[in-house]
N, C-alpha and C positions, 0 to 999 in steps of 0.2 A: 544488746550491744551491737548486736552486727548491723540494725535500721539507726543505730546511732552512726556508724563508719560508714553506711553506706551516703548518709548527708556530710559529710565531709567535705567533699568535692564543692557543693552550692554555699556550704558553710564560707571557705577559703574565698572561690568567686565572690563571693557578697563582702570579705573585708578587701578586697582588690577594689573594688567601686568607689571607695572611699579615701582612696589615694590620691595623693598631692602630686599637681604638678611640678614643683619644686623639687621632691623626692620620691620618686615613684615607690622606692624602697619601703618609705615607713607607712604603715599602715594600720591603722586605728591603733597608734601607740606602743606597734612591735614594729616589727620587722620581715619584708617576702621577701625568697631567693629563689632562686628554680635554674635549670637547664634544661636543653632542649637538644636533639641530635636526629639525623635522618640520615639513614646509607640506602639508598638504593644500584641498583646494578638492570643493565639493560644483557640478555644473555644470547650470544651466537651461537648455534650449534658447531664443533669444532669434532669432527672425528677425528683427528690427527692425536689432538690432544683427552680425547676420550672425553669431549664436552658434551653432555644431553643437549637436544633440543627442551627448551620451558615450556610447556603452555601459554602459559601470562605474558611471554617475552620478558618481561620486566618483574624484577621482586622487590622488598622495598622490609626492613627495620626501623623501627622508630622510636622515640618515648621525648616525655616531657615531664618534669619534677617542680613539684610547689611545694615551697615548704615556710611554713610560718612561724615566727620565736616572737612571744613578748612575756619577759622577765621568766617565771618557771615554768610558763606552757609552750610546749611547740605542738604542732599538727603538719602535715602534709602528703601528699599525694601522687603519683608517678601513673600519669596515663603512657597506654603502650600496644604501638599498632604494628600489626606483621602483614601486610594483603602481597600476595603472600610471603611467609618468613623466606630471607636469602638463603641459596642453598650450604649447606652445611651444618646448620643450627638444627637442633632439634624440632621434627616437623610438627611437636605439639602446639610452639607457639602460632596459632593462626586465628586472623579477626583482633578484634583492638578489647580494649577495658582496660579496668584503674583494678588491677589485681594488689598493686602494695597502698596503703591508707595506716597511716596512724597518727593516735594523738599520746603525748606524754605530757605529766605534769611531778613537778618533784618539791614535796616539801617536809623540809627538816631531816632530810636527809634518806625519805624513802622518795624513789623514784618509781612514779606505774606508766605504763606502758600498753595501750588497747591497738589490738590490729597487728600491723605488719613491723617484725624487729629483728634485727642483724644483732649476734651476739656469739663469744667465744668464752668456752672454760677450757682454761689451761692455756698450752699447745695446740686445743683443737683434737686431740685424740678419739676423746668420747662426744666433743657436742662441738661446731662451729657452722651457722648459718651466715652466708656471707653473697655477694654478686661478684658477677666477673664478666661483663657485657660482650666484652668478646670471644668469651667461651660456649655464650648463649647460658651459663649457668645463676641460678637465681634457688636457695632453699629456704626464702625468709621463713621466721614462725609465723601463720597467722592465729593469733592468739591472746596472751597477754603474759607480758613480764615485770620481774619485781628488781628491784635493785636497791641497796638497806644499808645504808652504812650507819651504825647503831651505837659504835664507838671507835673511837680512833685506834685505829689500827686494822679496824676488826671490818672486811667489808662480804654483803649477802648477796647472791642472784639466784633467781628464782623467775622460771617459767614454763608454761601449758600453753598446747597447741599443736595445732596440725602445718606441716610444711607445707608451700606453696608447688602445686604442679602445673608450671603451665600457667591456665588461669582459673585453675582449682585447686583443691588441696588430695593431700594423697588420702590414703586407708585409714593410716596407723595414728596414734595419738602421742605424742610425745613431752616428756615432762622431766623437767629435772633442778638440780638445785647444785650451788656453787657456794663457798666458801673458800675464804683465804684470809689469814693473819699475818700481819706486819710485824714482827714481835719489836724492834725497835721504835716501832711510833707506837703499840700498848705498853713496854716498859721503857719510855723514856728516859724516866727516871736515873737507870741505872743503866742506862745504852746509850747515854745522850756523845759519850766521847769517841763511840765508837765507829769509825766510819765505813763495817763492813755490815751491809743491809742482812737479815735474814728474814725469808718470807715460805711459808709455805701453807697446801693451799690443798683441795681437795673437793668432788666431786662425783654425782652421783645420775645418772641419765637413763628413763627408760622407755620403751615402746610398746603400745599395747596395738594386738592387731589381731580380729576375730579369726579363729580356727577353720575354716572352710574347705582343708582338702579333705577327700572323699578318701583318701587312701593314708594317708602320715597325718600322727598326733603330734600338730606342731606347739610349742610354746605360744600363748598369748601376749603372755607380758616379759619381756627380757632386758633384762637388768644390765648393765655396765659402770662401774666406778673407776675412779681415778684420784691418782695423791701425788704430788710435788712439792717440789723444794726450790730455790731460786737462791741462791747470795751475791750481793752486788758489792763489791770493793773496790775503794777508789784511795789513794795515794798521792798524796803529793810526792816531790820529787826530793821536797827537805827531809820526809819521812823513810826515803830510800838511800837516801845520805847521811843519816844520824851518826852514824858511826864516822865520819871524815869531817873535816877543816870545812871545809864548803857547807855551811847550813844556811846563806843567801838566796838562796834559788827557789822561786814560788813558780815558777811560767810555766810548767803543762803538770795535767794527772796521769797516773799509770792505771788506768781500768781495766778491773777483769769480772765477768758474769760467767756466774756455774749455774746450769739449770739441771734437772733431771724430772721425770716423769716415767710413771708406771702404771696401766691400765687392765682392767680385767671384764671379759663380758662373756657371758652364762651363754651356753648352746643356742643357737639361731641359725637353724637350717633356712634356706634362702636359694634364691634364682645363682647367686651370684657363687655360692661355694658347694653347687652341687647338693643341696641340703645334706648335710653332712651333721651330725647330732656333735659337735667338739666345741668346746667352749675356746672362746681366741682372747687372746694378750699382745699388749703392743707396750713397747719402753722407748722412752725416746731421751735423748740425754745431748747438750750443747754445751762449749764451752769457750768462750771469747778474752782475749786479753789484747790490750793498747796502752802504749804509749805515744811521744810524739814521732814520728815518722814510722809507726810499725805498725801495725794489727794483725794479729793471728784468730784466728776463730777453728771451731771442732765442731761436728756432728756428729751422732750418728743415730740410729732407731734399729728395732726389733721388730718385725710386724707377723702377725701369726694368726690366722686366722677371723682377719679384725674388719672384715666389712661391715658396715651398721647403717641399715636404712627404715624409714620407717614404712615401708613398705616391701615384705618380703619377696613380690613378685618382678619388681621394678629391674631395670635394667639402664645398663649404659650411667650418665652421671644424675639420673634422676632421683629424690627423693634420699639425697645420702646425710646420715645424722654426724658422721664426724668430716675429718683431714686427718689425709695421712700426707705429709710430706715429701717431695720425691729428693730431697738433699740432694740436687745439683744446680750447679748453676746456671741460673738464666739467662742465656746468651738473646741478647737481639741481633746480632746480623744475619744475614739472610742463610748462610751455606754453614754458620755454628750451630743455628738453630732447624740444619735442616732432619736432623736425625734424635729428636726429643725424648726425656726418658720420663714413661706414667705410669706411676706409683703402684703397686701390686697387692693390693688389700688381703689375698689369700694366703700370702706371705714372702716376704723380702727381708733381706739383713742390708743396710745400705746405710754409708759412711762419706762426709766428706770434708776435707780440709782445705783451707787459704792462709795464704802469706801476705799481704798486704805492705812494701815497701817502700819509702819515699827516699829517691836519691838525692843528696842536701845541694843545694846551689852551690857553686866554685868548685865541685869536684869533678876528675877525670870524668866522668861518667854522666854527673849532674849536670856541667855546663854552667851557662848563666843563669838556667831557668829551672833547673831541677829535673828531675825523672820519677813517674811511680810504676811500679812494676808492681804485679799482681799474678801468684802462681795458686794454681787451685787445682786441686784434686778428688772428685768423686768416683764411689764403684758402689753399685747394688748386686747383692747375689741372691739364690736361691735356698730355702732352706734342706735343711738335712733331713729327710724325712723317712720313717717307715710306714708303709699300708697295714691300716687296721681290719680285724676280721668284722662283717655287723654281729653287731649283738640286741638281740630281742625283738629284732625287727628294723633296727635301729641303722642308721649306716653313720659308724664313729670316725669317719676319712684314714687320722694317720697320725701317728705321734712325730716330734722335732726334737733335733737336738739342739743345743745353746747356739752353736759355732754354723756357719753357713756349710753348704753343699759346693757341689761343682759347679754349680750350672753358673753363668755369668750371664746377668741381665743387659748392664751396662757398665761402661767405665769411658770416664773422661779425663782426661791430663790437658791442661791448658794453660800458657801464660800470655800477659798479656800485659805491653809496653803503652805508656801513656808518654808524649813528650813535646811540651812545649819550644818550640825553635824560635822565635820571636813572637812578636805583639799581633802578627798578621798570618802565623805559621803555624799550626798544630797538628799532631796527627797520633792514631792509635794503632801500634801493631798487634796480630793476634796469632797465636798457634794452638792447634789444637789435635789431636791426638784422641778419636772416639771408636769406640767399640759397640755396638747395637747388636742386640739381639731382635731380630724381628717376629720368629716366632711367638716369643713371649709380649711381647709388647704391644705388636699388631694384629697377633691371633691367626699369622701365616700358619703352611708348616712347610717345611722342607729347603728352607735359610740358612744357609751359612752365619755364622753370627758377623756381621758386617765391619771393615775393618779401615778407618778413614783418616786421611790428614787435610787439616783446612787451613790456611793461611789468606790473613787478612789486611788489606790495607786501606787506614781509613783517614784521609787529609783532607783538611779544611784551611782553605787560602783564601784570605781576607783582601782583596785587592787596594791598591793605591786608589787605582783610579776612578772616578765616581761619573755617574752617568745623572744626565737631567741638563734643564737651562737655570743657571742664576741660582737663588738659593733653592731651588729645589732641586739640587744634583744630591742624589743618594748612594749608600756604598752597593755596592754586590762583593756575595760570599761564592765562595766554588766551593763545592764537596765532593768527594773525590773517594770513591768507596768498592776495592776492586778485591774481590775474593777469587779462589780457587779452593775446592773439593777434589781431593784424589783418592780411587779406590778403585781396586779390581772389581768389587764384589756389589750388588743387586745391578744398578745401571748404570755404573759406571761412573767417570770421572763428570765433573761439572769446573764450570767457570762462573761469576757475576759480576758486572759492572754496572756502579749509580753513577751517575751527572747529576747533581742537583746544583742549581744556579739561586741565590737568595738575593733578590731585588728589596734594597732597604730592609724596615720589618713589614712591610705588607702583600710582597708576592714572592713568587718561589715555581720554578720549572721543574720539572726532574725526571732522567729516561734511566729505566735497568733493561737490562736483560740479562735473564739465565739462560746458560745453553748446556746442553746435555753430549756435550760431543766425545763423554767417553763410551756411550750406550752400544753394544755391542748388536745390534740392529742398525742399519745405517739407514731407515726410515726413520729411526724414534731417536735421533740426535738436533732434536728442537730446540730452538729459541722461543724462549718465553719471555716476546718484549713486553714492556708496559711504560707511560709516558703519561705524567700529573701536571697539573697547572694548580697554582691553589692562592686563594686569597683570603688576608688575614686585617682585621681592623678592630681594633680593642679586644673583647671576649669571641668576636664572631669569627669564623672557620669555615670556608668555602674549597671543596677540590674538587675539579674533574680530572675524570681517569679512563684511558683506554689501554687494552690488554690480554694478555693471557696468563691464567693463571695453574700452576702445576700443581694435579695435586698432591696432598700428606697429611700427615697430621700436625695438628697445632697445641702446645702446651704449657699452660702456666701453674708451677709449682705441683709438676706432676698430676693435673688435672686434664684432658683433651680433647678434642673433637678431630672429625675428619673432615677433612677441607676438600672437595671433591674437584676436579679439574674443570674451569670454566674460561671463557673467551666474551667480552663486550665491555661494555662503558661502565661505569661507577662515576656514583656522585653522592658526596658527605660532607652535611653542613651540624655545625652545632654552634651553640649560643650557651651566656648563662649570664646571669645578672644578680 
C-alpha cells in the first residue's frame, strides 16, 4: 500500500498532461482542483519589541493541494514546504514532501479510504483528526478508513492508523469504530409524521503504544468510548398556533437541537497529566432553539482527566486523538481576541450561552433597516478536587467532585450591536467584559487573574464617489475599525486603530497600529505599526506587509500556539482553481 501512495503524486501529474485547453479542469473524464498558498516574512532584529535576530533572515510556509474526482474515485495530494518554517509554528515542520496522499473509492455504499483522512466521531471527544493552517496543526490518520452505510438509517466508520507528525507519523497505533442510528429513517414507517428527528450514536477509540519506561508499568493499549443522543425539532408556525384562529401562516420554522454526549477512558499516565494512573471522563451537552428573529443556543462540558494522545510522550498540540472544546466565543478583532481562552484537558467545567436578536424594521430601535444584537456569555472553572495517596506504586492524582471549584480560568460577558444605517453605511459595536487567568492558561505563575474591558468600533463607508477615467471609475470602501482595551492588570491599557481603504474589488490599502500606552514602563509603551497593500483578481490573492508584530498567543476553538514578537516584511499569495 504505502509504494502504492507513494506513486500517487506521478499517477495525478500524468492525468494533468492530458488536459484540454478548453477546460483545464476536466481531465481524463473527472475532474482537478487544487490550491496553492505561500507566506513568507523577511525578519528584523527588534530588541525593543523582544524580536530575535533569524539566521536565514527570511522564513517562508507553503503548500499546494491536487485533488482528483471522477464519478466514485477521488485521489489527491498536498505537497508542503517550510525552508524554514515561520516563527511560531512548530519547529518540527522543516524541508518540504507530500506527507498527506489519498485515494478513495465508494461503491454501494461502502466508502474506503487508503493514506491520509480527516474524520470525527461525535463531538470530537474521543476521536477528531482535522487541519487548521494557521495554528500549524495537522493530526491526519495515515492509514485507512471505512465508512458503510448498510441500511438506511443505520450509518458505520471505521479506522486504523497512525497520526501524522510533522512529516512522519507518531509511536502509537490508533483505531477505532463509529456507529450511529437515525431511528426515523430506520422506522419510517411509523415516524414518517413525525417531525422531531432522534439519532443516537456511539463510539469506541483505542491506542496501542509499546511499554518502554525503565521505571512505571504503563498501559499499552487504552481504551476510550463514547454514547450520544441528538434530537432535532422543527415547527412550523401553524403547529404553534393550533390552538388560535390564525392557522394561515406557513413563513418561518421554530428549530430546536438537543445534543448530549458522555465519554469514558481507562487510566493513561502520560507527559501531559503528570502520569497519574486515574481513568478520565468528559460530558459534553448543547442545546439550540430559533425562530424568526431569535436564536438562543447553550453549552456547556465536563472535562476530567481527558487528555488522549497517541503518543504518551508528546507535548504541546502534537499527536492529540480527540477535541475538547473551549465553549467561547470566537472573537476576530484585534484587542477581543487579545486574551484567548485554551481548553484544559486535565480538567475544566466551562459553560456558555447566547442571545441572538433581530430588532424588526419600523421600530424605535430598528429604524428603517433593522438591528441584530447578540449578548453571549462564557466562563470556565476549575475542578473540585482532592489529592490521592499512591497506591502500589501507583500515583492515582486526585478524585473530583461533580460541581466546579474556586478557581476561575476564564469568563467573558459580551454584546455586540450590528446596524445597518443606510445602503453605503454599516457598522458593528462591541463590549466586552474578560477575565483571564494567566497562570493557568499560559503556565505563568504569580498573575493576578486579569481583569479587562474592550470596546470596539467597526464602520464601513461605502463612498458616493468613484475614482478612475470614463467607464472605468470604480467605488472605494473605507473601513474604519477603532478599539480600546482597558485594564490595570499584566501591561496595561491598550488602544487599536485599522484604515483599510477597498479600491473596487481588486485592491485594498490598510494601516493598524496597537499602542501599549497603559504599560507601566514608560519604555514598553510601543507602537506596533503595520501597513498591507494587497491585490485580488479572481481566486488569486496577493499582499505585501511591513510591520511589527506583538507578541501572544493565538486560538481557535480553544487550541493554541504562541506567536512570538517579530518586526519585517511579509508576503502571501494563494490561488485555487
Amino acid at each position: 500500500m504505502k509504494k502504492a501512495l507513494l506513486l500517487l503524486p506521478a499517477f495525478l501529474v500524468g492525468f494533468i498532461s492530458f488536459s484540454s485547453a478548453q477546460n483545464p479542469n476536466n481531465v481524463a473524464g473527472g475532474q482537478i482542483h487544487g490550491n496553492f498558498e505561500i507566506d513568507a516574512q523577511y525578519y528584523n532584529p527588534d530588541s525593543l519589541i523582544g524580536a530575535p535576530a533569524v539566521p536565514e533572515k527570511a522564513l517562508m510556509n507553503g503548500f499546494g493541494n491536487l485533488n482528483y474526482t471522477n464519478g466514485n474515485f477521488a485521489a489527491g495530494v498536498r505537497y508542503e514546504s517550510y525552508l524554514n518554517v515561520l516563527q511560531g509554528y512548530p519547529a518540527g515542520y522543516k524541508g518540504t514532501g507530500i506527507p498527506y496522499r489519498y485515494a478513495t473509492y465508494n461503491n454501494n455504499g461502502l466508502e474506503v479510504t487508503v493514506g491520509s483522512s480527516y474524520d470525527q466521531f461525535g463531538s470530537g471527544l474521543i476521536y477528531r483528526a482535522y487541519e487548521d493552517r494557521g495554528l500549524g496543526y495537522d493530526n491526519a490518520l495515515d492509514g485507512m478508513s471505512v465508512h458503510y452505510h448498510p441500511y438506511k438509517g443505520i450509518y458505520l466508520k471505521g479506522m486504523w492508523g497512525k497520526q501524522r507528525n510533522f512529516f512522519t507519523t507518531g509511536a502509537g497505533i490508533v483505531r477505532g469504530f463509529d456507529g450511529e442510528i437515525n431511528l426515523n429513517e430506520l422506522f419510517d414507517s411509523c415516524m414518517a409524521k413525525t417531525k422531531t428527528q432522534f439519532i443516537i450514536g456511539g463510539s469506541f477509540v483505542s491506542k496501542y503504544q509499546v511499554d518502554d519506561d525503565p521505571f512505571l508499568v504503563l498501559p499499552q493499549n487504552v481504551g476510550a468510548w463514547a454514547g450520544r443522543i441528538n434530537i432535532i425539532g422543527e415547527h412550523t408556525r401553524h403547529d404553534l398556533l393550533k390552538n388560535r384562529e390564525d392557522k394561515t401562516r406557513h413563513d418561518h420554522l421554530n428549530n430546536y437541537n438537543i445534543y448530549g454526549e458522555f465519554a469514558y477512558k481507562i487510566n493513561d499516565p502520560q507527559t501531559g497529566n503528570n502520569y497519574i494512573y486515574k481513568p478520565g471522563n468528559a460530558a459534553y451537552v448543547s442545546a439550540t432553539y430559533s425562530r424568526k428573529g431569535l436564536g438562543v443556543s447553550f453549552a456547556a462540558n465536563r472535562i476530567d482527566n481527558f487528555g488522549f494522545r497517541s503518543d504518551r510522550n508528546a507535548t504541546g498540540n502534537s499527536l492529540m486523538i480527540n477535541y475538547i472544546p473551549a465553549l467561547t466565543k470566537q472573537h476576530t478583532y484585534v484587542l477581543t481576541a487579545f486574551y484567548p481562552y485554551a481548553s484544559q484537558p486535565n480538567g475544566q467545567i466551562s459553560w456558555q450561552g447566547e442571545v441572538a436578536y433581530k430588532v424588526e424594521k419600523g421600530t424605535a430601535l430598528g429604524g428603517k433597516n433593522g438591528m441584530d444584537v447578540t449578548v453571549n456569555y462564557s466562563t470556565a472553572m476549575g475542578l473540585d478536587t482532592t489529592r490521592l495517596n499512591d497506591e502500589a506504586g501507583r500515583n492515582l492524582g486526585y478524585k473530583s467532585k461533580i460541581f466546579p471549584g474556586d478557581s476561575l480560568f476564564f469568563q467573558d460577558i459580551n454584546v455586540e450591536v450590528f446596524k445597518k444605517f443606510s445602503s453605503n453605511l454599516k457598522a458593528t459595536f462591541v463590549y466586552a467584559n474578560m477575565r483571564y487567568n494567566k497562570d493557568v492558561i499560559e503556565g505563568h505563575t504569580g498573575y493576578p487573574i486579569i481583569n479587562s474591558h474592550i470596546v470596539v468600533a467597526d464602520i464601513i463607508w461605502k463612498m458616493k464617489h468613484k475614482v478612475g477615467f470614463g467607464k472605468n471609475k470604480t467605488n472605494l470602501t473605507l473601513r474604519t475599525d477603532a478599539e480600546h482595551l482597558y485594564t490595570k492588570d499584566d501591561k496595561g491599557s491598550w488602544a487599536s486603530l485599522l484604515e483599510e481603504l477597498t479600491i473596487g474589488g481588486h485592491w485594498f490599502v490598510a494601516a493598524m497600529d496597537e499602542w501599549n500606552y497603559g504599560n507601566s514602563i514608560a519604555d514598553q509603551r510601543i507602537h506596533y505599526y503595520n501597513a498591507q497593500v494587497g491585490f485580488l483578481e479572481g481566486t488569486n490573492r496577493i499582499v505585501i506587509g511591513y510591520g511589527k508584530q506583538r507578541a501572544g498567543i493565538f486560538c481557535v476553538g480553544g487550541v493554541c500556539r504562541f506567536v512570538p514578537a517579530s518586526n519585517g516584511f511579509t508576503l502571501t499569495i494563494t490561488s485555487s482553481f
